[in-house]
C-alpha positions as CSV (number, residue, x, y, z in Angstrom):
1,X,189.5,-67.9,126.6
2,X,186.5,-70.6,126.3
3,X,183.2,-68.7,125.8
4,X,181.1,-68.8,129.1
5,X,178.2,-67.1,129.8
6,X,176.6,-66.3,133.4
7,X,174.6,-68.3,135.5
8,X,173.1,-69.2,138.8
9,X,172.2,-72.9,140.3
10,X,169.3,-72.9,142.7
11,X,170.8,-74.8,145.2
12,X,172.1,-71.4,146.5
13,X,168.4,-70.0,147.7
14,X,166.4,-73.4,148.7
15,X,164.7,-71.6,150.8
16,X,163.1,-69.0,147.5
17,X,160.4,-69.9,145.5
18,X,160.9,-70.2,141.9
19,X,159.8,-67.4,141.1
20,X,161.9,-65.0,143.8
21,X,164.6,-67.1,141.6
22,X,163.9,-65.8,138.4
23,X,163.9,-62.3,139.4
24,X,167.1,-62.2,141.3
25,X,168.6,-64.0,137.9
26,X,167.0,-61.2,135.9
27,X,168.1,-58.2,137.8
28,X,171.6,-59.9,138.1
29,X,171.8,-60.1,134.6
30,X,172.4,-63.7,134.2
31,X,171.7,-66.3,131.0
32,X,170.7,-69.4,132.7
33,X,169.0,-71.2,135.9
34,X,170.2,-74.9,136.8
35,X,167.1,-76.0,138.6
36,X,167.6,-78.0,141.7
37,X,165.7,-82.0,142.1
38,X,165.7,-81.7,145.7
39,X,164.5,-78.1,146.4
40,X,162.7,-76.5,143.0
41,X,161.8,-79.0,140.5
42,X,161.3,-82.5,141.8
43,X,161.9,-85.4,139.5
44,X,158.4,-86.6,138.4
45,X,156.4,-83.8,138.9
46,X,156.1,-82.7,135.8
47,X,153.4,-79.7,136.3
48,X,156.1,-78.1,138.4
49,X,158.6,-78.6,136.0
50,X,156.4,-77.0,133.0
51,X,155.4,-73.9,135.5
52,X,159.3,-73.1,136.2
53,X,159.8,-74.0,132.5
54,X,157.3,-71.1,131.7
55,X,158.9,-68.6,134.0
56,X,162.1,-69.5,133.0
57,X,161.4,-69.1,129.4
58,X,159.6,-65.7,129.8
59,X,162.6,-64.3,131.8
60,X,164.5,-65.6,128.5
61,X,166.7,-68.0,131.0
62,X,168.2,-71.0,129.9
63,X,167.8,-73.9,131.9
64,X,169.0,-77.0,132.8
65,X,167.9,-79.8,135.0
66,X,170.5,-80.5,138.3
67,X,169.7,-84.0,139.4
68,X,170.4,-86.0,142.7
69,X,170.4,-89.5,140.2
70,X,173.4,-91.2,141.1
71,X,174.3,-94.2,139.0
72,X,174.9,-97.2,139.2
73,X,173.1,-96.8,142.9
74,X,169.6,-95.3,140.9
75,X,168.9,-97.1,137.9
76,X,167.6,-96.3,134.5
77,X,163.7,-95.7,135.7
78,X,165.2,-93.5,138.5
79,X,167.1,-91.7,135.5
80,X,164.1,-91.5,133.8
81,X,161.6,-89.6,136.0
82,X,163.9,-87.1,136.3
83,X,164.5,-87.0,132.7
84,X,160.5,-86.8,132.4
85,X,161.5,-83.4,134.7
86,X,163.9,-82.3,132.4
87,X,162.0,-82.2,129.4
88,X,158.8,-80.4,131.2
89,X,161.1,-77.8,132.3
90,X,162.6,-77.3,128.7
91,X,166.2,-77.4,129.9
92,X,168.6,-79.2,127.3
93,X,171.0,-80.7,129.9
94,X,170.6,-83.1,132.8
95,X,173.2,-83.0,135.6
96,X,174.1,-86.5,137.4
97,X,176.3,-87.4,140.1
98,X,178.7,-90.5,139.3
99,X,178.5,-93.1,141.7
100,X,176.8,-93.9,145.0
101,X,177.1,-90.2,146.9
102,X,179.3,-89.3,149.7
103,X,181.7,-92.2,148.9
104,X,185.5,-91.7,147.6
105,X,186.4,-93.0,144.1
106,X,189.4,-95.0,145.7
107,X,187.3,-97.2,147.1
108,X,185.2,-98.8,144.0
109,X,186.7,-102.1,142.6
110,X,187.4,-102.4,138.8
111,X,183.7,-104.2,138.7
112,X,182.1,-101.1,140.6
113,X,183.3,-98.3,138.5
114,X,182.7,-100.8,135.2
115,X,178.9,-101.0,136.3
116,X,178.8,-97.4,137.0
117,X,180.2,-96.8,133.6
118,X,177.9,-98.6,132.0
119,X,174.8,-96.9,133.7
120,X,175.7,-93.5,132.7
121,X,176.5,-94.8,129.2
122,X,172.6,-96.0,129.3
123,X,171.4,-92.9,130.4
124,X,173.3,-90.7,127.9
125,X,171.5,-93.1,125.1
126,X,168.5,-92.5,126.6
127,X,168.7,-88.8,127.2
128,X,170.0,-88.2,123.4
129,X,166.4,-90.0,122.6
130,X,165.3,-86.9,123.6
131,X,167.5,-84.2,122.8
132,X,169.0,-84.2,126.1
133,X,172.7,-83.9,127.0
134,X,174.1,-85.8,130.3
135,X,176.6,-84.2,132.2
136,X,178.3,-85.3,135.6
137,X,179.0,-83.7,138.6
138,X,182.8,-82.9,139.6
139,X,182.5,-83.2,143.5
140,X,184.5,-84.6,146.3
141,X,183.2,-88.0,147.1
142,X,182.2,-89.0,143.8
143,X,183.8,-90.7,140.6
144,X,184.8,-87.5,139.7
145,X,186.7,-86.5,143.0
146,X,190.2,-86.7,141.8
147,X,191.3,-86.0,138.4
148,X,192.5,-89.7,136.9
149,X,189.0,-90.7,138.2
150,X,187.4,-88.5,136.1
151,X,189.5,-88.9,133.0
152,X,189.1,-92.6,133.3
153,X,185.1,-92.7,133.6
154,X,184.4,-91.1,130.9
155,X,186.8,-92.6,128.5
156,X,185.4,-95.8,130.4
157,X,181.6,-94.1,129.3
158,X,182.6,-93.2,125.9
159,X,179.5,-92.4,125.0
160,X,179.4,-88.7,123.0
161,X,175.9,-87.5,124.8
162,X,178.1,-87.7,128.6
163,X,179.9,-84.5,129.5
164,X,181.8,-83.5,132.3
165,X,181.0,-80.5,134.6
166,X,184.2,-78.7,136.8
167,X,184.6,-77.3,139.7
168,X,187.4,-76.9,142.1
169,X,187.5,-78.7,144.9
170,X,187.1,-76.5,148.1
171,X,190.7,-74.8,148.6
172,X,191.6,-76.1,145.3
173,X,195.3,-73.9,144.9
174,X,195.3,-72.5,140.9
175,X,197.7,-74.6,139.7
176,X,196.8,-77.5,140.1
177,X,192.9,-76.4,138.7
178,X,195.0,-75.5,135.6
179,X,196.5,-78.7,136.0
180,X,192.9,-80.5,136.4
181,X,191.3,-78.3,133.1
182,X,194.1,-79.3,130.7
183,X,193.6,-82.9,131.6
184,X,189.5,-83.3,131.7
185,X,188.3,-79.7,129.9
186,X,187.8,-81.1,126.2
187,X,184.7,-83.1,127.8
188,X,183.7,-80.3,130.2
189,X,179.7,-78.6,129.0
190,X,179.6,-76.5,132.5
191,X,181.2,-75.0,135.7
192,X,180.3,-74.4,138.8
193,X,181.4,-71.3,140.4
194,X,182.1,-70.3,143.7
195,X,184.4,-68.6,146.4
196,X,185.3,-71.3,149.1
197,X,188.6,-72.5,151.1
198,X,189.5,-75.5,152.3
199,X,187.2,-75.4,155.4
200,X,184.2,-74.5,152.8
201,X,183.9,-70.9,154.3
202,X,182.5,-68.6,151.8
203,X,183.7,-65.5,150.8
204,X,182.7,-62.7,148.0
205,X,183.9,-63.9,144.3
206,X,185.5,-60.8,143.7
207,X,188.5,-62.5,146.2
208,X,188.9,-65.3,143.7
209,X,188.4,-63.0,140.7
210,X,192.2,-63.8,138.9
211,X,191.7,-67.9,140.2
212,X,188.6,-67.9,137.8
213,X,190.1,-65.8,134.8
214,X,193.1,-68.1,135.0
215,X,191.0,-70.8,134.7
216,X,188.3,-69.8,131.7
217,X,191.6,-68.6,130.2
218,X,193.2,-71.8,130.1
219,X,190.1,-74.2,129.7
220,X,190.9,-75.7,126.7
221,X,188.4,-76.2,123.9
222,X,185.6,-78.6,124.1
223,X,183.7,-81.5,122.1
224,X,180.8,-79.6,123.7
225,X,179.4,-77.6,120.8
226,X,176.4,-76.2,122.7
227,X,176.3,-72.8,125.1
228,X,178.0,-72.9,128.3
229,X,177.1,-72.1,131.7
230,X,179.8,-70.8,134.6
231,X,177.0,-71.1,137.5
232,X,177.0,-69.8,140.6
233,X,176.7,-72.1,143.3
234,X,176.5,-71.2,147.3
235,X,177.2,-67.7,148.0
236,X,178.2,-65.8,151.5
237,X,175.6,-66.3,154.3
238,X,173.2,-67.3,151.5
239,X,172.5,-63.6,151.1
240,X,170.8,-62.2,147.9
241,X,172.6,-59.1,148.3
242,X,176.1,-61.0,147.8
243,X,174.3,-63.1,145.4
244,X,174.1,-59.4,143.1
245,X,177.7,-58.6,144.1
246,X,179.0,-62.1,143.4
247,X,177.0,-62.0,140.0
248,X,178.4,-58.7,138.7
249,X,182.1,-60.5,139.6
250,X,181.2,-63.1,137.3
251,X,179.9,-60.9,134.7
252,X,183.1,-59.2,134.9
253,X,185.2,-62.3,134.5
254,X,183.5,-64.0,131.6
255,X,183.6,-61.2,129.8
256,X,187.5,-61.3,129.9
């Protein structure tokens, strides 16, 4: 099994300040905090970013930086105020979505996905400037929303700062996740982690408990050399108390 530790991506409590955040990730035991660009830490404003960097730090949290910049539709200087975020906040990892959002990989040309490419592969350069790792998004409408799409972008990036993150897609069945990991996991850094069906109704981890040990079991092993995150993401009812529950499961699974 690929070594994972526990996390939590902000997304899940919009609503919570930063520092409600940090102590629900502290009592639930967790390593790290993806901070969200469009709720907690907005690209730019770099005094934010240094005052959740500080609380981060002091809850001993890892952290990395989860982005809304979706090349080639945001450019390098779009890239790089959220970079500018990324290093207030300390966090070691940038998260971008691959392509223009909420449209379907089967519908870029050879040109489209060659200029997307070639974004990303800018913005990994310029992130390693700093000490920065780049890692995409694995969502439904995105580059990354079927398998071959993924594979091909970032053999199309080739750059070695670009990583991919996984999740499954919502009512995803277990083989064919196992299916997805052996073919894309050697340039996975991340996952996201959640409990949804195909209708994205949520329920408590522990029902997917064996999906996710199946998967961290077979997830092969990685060019990533760094730690890695399995982050929550979305919980039932957007409830702290399943939040706790759902972050005990996860304890429980990457542990093995």
């Amino acid at each position: 099994m690929s070594t994972f530790e526990p996390g939590l991506c902000t997304v899940t409590f919009r609503s919570l300040p930063a520092d409600g955040i940090v102590e629900l990730a502290v009592e639930a035991g967790l390593a790290a905090i993806e901070w969200a660009g469009d709720a907690h830490v907005p690209p730019g404003d770099e005094p934010v970013a240094r005052d959740v960097g500080r609380l981060s730090e002091k809850a001993g949290m890892a952290t990395s930086y989860g982005s809304y910049v979706a090349p080639p539709t945001d450019d390098l200087s779009v890239f790089r105020r959220a970079l500018e975020s990324t290093i207030a906040l300390g966090a070691s990892n940038i998260r971008i979505w691959p392509g223009t959002r909420q449209r379907d990989s089967k519908d870029y040309s050879t040109g489209e996905r060659h200029a997307a490419a070639a974004a990303i592969r800018d913005m990994g350069a310029e992130a390693a400037r700093h000490g920065v790792t780049v890692s995409l998004e694995y969502h439904p409408q995105s580059l990354t929303d079927a398998t071959d799409s993924a594979h091909s972008l970032i053999d199309a990036i080739a750059h070695d700062n670009v990583y991919l993150y996984w999740q499954p897609r919502p009512g995803l069945p277990l083989g064919d996740a196992l299916a997805e990991v052996a073919q894309i996991g050697q340039h996975v850094s991340h996952l996201h982690v959640f409990a949804w069906d195909a209708g994205r109704n949520r329920f408590p981890l522990k029902s997917a408990s064996d999906y996710w040990r199946a998967v961290l079991t077979a997830m092969p092993a990685s060019r990533w050399t760094g730690r890695r995150f399995a982050m929550l993401e979305f919980v039932a009812n957007d409830d702290p108390a399943a939040f706790l529950e759902d972050a005990e499961t996860l304890r429980q699974i990457v542990k093995g």
